[in-house]
N, C-alpha and C positions, 0 to 999 in steps of 0.2 A: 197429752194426747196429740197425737200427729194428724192435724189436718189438707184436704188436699181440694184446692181448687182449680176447674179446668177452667176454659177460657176456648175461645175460636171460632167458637161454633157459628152458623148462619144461614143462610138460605144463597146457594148457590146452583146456574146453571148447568146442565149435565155438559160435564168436561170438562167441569172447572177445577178448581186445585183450591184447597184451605190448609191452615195446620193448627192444631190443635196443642195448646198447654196444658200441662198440670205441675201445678206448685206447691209442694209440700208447707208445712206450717215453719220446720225445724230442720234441723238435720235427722239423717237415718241411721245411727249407729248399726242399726241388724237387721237390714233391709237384704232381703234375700232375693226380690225381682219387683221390678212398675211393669202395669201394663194398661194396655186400653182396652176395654171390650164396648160392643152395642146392644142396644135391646131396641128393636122396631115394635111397633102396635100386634099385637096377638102374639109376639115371637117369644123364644127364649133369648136370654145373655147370653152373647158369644161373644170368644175371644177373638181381637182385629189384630193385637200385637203385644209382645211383652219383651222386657231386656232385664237381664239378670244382676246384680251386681257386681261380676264379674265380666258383663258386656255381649252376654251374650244374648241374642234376639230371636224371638220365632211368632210366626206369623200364621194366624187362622188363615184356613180353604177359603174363606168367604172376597178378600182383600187384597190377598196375596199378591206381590206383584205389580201393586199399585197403593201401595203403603208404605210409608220406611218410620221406625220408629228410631228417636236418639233420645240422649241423655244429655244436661249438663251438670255433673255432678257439683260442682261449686255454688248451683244454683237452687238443690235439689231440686230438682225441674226435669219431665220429661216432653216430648214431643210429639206429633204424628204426623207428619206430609201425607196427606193424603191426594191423588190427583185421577185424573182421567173417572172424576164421581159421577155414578147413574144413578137414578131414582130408589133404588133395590139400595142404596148408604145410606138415604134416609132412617135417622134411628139417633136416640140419643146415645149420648158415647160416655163412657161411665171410667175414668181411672180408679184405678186399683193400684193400693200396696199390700205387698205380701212381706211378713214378719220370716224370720227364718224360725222363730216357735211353732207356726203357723196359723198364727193371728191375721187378720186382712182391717182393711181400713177403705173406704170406699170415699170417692168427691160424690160431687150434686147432682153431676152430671153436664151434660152443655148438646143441645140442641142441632143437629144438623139435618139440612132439609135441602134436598137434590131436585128442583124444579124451576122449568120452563115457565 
């Protein structure tokens, strides 16, 4: 079973800049797309970014703009720059893999906290 640990996370000033890891356990032979989503306090999961296996990326309204997600395939490892963060980023940030069966696999999560 394919595990996936994020990393990055912390407590940063509004307009600070972080990035975010997530490191698969193995390789993905049938990895159909990674992405990042967040969940704030009372909120739902939304998606912040995702890249397909074929490289292709798209990007939740919430982020947009001020996110870039990548990959290092060799690493199975993805990314997130996240920069110019307000208080409204605070939220834990959750990687996700999606199966091309359409199985997902989720990390632990990793903690980001946008305060003064």
């Amino acid at each position: 079973q394919v595990h996936l640990t994020e990393s990055g996370g912390g407590l940063v000033q509004p307009g600070g800049s972080l990035r975010l890891s997530c490191a698969a356990s193995q390789t993905i032979p049938h990895m159909l797309l990674m992405g990042w989503y967040r969940q704030a306090p009372g909120k739902e999961r939304e998606l912040v970014a995702s890249i397909s296996s074929g490289g292709v990326t798209n990007y939740g309204a919430s982020a947009k703009g001020r996110v870039t997600i990548s990959r290092d395939t060799a690493e199975n490892a993805i990314y997130l720059q996240m920069d110019s963060l307000n208080p409204e980023d605070t939220a834990v940030y959750y990687c996700k893999l999606l199966f091309l069966l359409g199985s997902d696999t989720w990390g632990q999560g990793t903690q980001v906290t946008v305060s003064s």
